[in-house]
VEXDREN-2710 file (C-alpha; in Angstrom, 1 decimal):
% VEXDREN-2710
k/r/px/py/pz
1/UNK/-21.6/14.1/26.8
2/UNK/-18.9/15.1/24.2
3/UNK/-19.1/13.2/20.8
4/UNK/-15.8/12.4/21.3
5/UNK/-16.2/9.9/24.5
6/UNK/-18.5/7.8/22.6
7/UNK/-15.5/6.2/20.8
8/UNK/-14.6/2.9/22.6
9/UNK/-12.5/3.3/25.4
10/UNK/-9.8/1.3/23.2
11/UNK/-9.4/4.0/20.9
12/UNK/-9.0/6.7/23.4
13/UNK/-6.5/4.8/25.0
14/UNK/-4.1/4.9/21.9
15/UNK/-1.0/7.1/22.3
16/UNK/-0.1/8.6/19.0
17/UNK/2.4/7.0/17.2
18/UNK/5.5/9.6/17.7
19/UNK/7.2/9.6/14.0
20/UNK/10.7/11.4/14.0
21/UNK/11.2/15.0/13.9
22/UNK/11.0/16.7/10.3
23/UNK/13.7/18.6/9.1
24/UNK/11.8/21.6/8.8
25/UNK/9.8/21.6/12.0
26/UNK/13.4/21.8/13.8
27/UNK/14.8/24.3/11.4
28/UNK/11.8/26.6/12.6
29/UNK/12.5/25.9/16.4
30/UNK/16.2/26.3/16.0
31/UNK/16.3/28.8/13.2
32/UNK/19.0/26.6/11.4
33/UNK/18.6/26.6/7.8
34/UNK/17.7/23.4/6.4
35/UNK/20.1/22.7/4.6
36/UNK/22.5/22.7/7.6
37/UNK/20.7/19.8/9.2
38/UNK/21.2/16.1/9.6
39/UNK/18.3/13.9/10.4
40/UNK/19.5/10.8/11.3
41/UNK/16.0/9.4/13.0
42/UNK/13.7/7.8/10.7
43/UNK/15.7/4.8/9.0
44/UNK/15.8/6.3/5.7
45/UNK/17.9/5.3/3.7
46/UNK/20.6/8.2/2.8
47/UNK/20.9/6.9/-1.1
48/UNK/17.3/8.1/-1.4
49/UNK/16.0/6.7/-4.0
50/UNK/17.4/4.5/-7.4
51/UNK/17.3/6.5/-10.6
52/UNK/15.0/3.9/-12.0
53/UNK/12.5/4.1/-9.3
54/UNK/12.5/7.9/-9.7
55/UNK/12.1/8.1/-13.6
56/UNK/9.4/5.4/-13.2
57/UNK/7.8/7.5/-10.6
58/UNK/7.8/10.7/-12.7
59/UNK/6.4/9.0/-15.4
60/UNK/3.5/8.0/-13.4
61/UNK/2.6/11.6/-13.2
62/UNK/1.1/11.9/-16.5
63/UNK/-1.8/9.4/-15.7
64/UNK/-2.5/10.3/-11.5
65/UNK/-5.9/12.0/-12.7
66/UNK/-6.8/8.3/-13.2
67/UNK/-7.2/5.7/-10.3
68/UNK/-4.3/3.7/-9.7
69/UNK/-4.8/-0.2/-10.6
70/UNK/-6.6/-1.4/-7.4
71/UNK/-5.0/-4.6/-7.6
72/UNK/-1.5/-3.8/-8.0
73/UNK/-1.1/-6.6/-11.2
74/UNK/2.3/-5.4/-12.3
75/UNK/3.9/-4.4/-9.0
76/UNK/2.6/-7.9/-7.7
77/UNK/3.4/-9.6/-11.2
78/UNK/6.8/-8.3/-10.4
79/UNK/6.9/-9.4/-6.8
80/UNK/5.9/-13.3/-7.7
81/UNK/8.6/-13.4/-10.6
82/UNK/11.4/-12.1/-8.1
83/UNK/10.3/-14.2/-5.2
84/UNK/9.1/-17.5/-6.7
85/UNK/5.7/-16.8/-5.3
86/UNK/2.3/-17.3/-6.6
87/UNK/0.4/-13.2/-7.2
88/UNK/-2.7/-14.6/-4.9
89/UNK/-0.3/-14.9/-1.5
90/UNK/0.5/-11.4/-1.8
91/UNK/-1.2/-8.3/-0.1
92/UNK/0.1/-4.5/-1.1
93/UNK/-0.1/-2.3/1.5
94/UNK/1.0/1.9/2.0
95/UNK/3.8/1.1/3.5
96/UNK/4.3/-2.3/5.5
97/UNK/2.3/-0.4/8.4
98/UNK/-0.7/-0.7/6.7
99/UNK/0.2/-4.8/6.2
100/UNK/0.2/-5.4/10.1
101/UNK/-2.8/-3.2/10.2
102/UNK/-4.6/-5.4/7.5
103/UNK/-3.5/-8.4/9.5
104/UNK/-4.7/-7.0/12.7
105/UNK/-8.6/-6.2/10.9
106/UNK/-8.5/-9.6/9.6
107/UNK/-7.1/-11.6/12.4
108/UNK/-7.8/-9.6/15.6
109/UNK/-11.3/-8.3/17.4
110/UNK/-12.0/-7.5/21.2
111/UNK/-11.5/-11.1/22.8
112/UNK/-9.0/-11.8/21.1
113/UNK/-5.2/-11.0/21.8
114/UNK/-1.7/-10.3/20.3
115/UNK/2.0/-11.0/21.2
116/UNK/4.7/-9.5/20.8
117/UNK/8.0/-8.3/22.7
118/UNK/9.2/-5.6/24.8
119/UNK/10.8/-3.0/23.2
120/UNK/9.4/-4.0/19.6
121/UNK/7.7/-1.7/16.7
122/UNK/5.6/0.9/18.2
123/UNK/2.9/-0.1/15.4
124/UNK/1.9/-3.9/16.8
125/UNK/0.2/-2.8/20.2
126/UNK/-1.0/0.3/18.1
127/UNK/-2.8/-2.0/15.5
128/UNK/-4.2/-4.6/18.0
129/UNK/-5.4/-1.7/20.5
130/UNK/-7.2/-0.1/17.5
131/UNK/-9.4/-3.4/17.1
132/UNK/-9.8/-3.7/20.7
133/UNK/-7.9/-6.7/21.1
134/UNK/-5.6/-7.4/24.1
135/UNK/-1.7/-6.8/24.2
136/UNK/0.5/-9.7/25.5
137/UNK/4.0/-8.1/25.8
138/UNK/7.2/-10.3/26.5
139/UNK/9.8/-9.2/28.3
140/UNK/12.6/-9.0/26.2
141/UNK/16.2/-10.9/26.3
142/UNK/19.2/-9.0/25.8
143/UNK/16.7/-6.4/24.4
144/UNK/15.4/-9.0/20.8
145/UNK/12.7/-11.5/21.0
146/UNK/12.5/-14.3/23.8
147/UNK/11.2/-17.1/21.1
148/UNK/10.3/-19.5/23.9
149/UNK/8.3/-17.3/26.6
150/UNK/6.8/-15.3/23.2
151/UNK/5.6/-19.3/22.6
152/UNK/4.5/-19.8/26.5
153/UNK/2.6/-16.7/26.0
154/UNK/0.6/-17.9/23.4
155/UNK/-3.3/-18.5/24.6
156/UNK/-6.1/-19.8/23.3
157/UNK/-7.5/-16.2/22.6
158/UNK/-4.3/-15.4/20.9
159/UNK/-4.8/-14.2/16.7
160/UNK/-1.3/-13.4/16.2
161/UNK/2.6/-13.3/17.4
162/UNK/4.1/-10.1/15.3
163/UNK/7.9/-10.7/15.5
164/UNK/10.2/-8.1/13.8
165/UNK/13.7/-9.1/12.5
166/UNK/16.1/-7.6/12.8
167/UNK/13.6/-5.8/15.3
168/UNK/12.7/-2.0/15.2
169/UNK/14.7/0.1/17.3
170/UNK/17.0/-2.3/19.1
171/UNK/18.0/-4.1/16.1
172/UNK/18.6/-7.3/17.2
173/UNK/18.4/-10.3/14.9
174/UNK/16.9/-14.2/15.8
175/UNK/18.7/-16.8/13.3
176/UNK/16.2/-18.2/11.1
177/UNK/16.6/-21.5/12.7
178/UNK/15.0/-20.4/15.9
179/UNK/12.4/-18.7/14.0
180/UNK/11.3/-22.2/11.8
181/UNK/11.9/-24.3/15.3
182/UNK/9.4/-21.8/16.7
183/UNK/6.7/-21.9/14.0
184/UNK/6.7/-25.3/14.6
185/UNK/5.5/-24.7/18.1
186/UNK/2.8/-22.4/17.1
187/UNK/-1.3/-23.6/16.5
188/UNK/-2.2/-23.7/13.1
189/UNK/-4.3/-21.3/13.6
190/UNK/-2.4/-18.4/15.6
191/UNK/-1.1/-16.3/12.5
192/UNK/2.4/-15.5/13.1
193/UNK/3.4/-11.8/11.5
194/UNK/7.4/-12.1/10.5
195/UNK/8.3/-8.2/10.4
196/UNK/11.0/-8.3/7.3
197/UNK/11.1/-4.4/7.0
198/UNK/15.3/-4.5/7.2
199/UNK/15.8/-7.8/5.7
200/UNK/17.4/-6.3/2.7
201/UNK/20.9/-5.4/4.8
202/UNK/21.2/-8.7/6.6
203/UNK/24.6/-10.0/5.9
204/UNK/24.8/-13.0/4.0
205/UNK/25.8/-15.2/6.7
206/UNK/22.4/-13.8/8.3
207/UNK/20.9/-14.8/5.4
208/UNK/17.5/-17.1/5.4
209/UNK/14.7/-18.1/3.5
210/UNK/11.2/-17.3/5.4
211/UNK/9.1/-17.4/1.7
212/UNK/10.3/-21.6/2.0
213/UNK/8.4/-21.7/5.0
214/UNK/5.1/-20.6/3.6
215/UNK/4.0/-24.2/2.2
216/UNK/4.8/-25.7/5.5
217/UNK/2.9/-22.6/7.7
218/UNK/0.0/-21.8/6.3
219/UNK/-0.3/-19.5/9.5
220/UNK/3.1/-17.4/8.3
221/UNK/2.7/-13.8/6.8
222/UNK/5.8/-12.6/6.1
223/UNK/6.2/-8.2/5.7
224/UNK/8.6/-6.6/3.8
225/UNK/8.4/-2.9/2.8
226/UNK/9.9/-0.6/-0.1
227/UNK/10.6/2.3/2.3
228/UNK/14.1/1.4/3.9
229/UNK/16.8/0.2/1.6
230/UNK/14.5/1.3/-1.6
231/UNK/14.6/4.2/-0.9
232/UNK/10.8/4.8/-1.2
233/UNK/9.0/6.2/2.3
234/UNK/7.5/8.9/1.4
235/UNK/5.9/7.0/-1.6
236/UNK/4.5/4.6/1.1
237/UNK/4.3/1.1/-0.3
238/UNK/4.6/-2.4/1.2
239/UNK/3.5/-5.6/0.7
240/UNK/3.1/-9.2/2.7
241/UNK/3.3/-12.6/1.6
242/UNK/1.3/-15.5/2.8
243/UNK/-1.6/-18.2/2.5
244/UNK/-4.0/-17.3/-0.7
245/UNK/-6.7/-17.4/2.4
246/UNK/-4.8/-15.1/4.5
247/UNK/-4.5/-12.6/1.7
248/UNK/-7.6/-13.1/0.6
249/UNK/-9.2/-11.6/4.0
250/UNK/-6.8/-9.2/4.0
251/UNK/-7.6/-8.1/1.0
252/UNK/-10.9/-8.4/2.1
253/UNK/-10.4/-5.3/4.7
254/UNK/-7.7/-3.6/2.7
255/UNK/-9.1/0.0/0.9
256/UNK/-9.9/-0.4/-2.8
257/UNK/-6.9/2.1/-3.8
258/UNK/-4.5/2.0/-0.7
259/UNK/-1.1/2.2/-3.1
260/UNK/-0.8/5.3/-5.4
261/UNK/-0.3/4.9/-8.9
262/UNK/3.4/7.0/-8.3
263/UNK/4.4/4.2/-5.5
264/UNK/3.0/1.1/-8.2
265/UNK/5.6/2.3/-10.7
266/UNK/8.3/3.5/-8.5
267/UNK/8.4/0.1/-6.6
268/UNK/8.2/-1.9/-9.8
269/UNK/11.1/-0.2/-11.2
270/UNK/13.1/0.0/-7.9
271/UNK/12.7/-4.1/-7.4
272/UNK/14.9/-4.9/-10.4
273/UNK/17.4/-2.4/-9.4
274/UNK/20.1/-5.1/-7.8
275/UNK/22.9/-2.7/-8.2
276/UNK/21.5/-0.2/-5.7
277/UNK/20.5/-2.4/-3.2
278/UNK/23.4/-3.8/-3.0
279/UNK/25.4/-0.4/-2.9
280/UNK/23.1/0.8/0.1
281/UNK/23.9/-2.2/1.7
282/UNK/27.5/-1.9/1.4
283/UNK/27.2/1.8/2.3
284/UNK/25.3/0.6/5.1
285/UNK/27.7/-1.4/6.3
286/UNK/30.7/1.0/5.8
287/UNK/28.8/3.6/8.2
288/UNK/28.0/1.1/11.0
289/UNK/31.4/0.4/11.4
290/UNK/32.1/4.0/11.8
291/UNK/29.8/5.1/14.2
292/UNK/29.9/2.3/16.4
293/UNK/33.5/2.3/16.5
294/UNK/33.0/6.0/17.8
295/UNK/30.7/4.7/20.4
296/UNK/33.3/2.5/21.9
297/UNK/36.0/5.1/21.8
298/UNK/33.5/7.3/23.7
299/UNK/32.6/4.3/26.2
300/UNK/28.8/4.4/25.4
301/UNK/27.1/1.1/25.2
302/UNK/25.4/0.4/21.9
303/UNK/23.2/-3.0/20.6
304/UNK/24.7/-5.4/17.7
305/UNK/22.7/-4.0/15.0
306/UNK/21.2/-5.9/11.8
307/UNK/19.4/-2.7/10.4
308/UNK/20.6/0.3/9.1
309/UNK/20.4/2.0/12.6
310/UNK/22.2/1.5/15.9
311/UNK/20.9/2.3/19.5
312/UNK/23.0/2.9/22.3
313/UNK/23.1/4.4/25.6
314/UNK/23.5/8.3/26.2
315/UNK/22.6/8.1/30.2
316/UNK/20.6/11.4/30.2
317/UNK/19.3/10.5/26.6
318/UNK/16.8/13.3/26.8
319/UNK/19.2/16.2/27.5
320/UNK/21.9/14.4/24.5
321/UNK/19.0/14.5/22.3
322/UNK/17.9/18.3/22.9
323/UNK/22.1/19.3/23.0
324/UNK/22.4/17.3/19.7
325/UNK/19.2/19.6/18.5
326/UNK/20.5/22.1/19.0
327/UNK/23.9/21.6/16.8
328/UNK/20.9/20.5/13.6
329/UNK/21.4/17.0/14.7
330/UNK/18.0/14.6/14.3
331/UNK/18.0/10.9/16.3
332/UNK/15.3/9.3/17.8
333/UNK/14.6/9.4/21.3
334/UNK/13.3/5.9/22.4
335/UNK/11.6/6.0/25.5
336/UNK/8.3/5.5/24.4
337/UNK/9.8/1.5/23.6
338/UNK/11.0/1.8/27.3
339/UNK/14.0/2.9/27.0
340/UNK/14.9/6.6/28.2
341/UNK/18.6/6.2/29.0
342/UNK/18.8/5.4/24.8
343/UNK/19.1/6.8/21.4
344/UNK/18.8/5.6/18.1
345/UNK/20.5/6.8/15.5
346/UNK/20.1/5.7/11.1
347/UNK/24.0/5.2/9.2
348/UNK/23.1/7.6/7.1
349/UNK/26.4/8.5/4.4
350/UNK/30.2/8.9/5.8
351/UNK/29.9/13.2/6.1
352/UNK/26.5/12.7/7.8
353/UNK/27.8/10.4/10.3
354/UNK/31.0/12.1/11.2
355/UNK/28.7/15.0/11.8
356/UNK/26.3/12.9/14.1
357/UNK/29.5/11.8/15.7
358/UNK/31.5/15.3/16.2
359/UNK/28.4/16.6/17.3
360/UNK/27.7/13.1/19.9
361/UNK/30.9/14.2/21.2
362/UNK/30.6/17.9/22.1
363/UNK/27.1/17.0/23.3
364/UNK/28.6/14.6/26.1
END
């Protein structure tokens, strides 16, 4: 027998999480310099990052033969001043994946089960299959979260609900009204997972306060992450507010060091940058307009989006995808979220979305 079957049949049931395509690995296949392409797949945002953020990261450098703090006390110090929350309810994590992964170790085991909906982030049935728990997937409505059946669905071997908004890669958005009239339906003691990875370009009539929840829902862990509009991804730092109890077994199964001394200081510094949030935000919503204004003149179907990214239907999405390739175009192909006929595409800035567009065009 090959060492390799004695993993639990759980584990070798995972597919790989499929991240988008580098900008190098399709300069090789294509032998397009790199510099001549656009990848407009992963979210990033197209700012990068803040000049503060970066001269806090370089700074860092002097000290990374020493262990970064293991507690985060500044980056979380920072955190509780901006968000008017205690430091013990928050749990840092490398990037907000590793948060729903801590919340799965803590809050999940084989018996147990999660749900979530159809055609959300790749990483919930990826996190509760990796602690052999059971998936509960709800079908969709109008491709965001059915609130009530996700509700009905809940069981009494249920650990958690993971709901992402706006949700990962359709975009769509629930009204925190829903989301509060929901809570109220859960158990007190079915942790609900609120996925805030895009909150920071919700328009203002969008706009609500999950963190005033926390006193009332104990069983709330709301995730937000430094690698969208921060500008930080590569740095890999997140972080999830909750319960003092919930983080504490979190932090229970969380690795000693999980956030690099570079991402501590570069998040610190990037969280009192106001300026360049709001800029990317404004740039974000400059560019949405743009390309889904293109979409309609081109009669392709796209999803209201409350990200920085917009899906929408290319019919043969797999041959648009390869044709866009081909011109040093990078989207994301989304039919692993059950959804071949789409693509997703990140507003990245104006000349990068005219060049996504021009090149849409010639691939159709």
């Amino acid at each position: 027998m090959s060492v390799a079957n004695r993993a639990p049949d759980y584990i070798r049931s995972i597919s790989p999480y499929q991240p988008g395509k580098p900008i190098g690995e399709l300069a090789r296949e294509m032998g397009i310099p790199e510099a001549g392409i656009v990848k407009l797949a992963s979210n990033e945002n197209p700012l990068g990052m803040s000049i503060a953020a970066r001269e806090a990261a370089v700074a860092a450098l002097v000290d990374v033969e020493r262990y970064p703090d293991g507690n985060g006390f500044e980056l979380k110090a920072a955190l509780s001043k901006r968000l008017g929350v205690a430091p013990e309810r928050i749990v840092l994590g490398n990037g907000s994946n590793d948060v729903l992964e801590l919340a799965a170790r803590a809050f999940l085991a084989p018996g147990r089960s999660a749900v979530f909906s159809q055609h959300a982030f790749a990483v919930y049935p990826l996190a509760t299959n990796a602690v052999g728990a059971r998936c509960v997937e709800v079908p969709a409505k109008a491709f965001g979260h059915d609130l009530p059946a996700m509700a009905a669905a809940i069981s009494a071997d249920t650990g958690i609900v993971f709901i992402a908004n706006p949700n990962n890669p359709t975009g769509t958005f629930v009204a925190g009204e829903e989301i509060e009239a929901f809570l109220e339906q859960v158990p007190s003691d079915v942790l609900v997972v609120l996925d805030e990875a895009y909150t920071e370009y919700l328009s203002p009539a969008q706009r609500y306060d999950s963190l005033a929840w926390l006193d009332r829902f104990p069983n709330l862990l709301v995730s937000r992450t430094f690698s969208k509009a921060y500008g930080l991804a590569g740095l890999r730092v997140g972080y999830g507010i909750g319960h003092p109890q919930v983080a504490d077994l979190m932090n229970r199964v969380r690795q000693p060091f999980n956030v690099s001394s570079v991402a501590l200081a570069a998040a610190t510094a990037a969280l009192g940058d106001e300026e360049f949030i709001a800029r990317s935000a404004e740039i974000n919503a400059r560019g949405m307009a743009q390309i889904t204004e293109k979409l309609s003149e081109l009669g392709l179907e796209w999803i209201p989006s409350a990200g920085n990214f917009v899906t929408f239907r290319a019919g043969d999405a797999a041959a648009v995808n390869a044709a866009l390739l081909r011109q040093g175009v990078i989207v994301r192909p989304i039919a692993g979220y059950g959804m071949p006929e789409w693509l997703r595409v990140t507003i990245g800035l104006p000349e990068e979305n005219a060049r996504f567009l021009a090149a849409l065009e010639q691939s159709l």
